[in-house]
N, C-alpha and C positions, 0 to 999 in steps of 0.2 A: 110633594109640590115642586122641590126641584126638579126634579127628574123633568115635569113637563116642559117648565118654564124652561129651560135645556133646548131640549128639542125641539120647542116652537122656533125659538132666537138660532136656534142651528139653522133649521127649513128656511126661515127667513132669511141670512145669511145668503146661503148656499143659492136661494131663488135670486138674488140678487147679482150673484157672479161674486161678492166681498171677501175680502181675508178680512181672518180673525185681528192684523194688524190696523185695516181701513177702519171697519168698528170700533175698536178701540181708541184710535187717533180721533174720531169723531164725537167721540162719547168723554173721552179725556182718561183712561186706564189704561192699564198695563194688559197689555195682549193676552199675558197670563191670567187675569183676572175675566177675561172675557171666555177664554178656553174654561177655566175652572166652571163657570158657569153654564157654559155649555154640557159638559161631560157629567152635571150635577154635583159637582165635589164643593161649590159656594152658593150661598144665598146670595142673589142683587140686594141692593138696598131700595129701596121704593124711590129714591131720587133718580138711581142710574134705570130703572123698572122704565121711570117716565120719560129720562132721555130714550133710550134705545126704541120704545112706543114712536114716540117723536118721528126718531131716525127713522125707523121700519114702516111709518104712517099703516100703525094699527093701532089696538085701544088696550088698556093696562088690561082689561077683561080677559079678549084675547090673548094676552101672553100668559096670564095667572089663569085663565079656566080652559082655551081653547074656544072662547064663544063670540 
């Protein structure tokens, strides 16, 4: 499950032009904690899941199944 959730939050990033730092200040973590989660090394917690949803204007779905 990490793995995707990862990779989604990366694409999404990346499609935006964002540093790993802009997300983060946005979302209220530490850069590192948004990397870790990109790279699959942390779980989100369902709180930070629905901010970054938020941020990204996509649905928790999408970020947890791809749908």
């Amino acid at each position: 499950m990490v793995r995707g959730v990862g990779e989604r939050l990366a694409t999404l990033r990346y499609e935006k032009g964002w540093t790993q730092q802009k997300v983060a200040d946005a979302v209220s973590v530490d850069p590192s904690t948004i990397a870790r989660i990109e790279h699959g090394d942390q779980n989100p917690s369902v709180g930070l899941l629905v901010k970054l949803a938020d941020l990204y204007g996509c649905t928790l779905e999408y970020l947890l199944n791809g749908k």
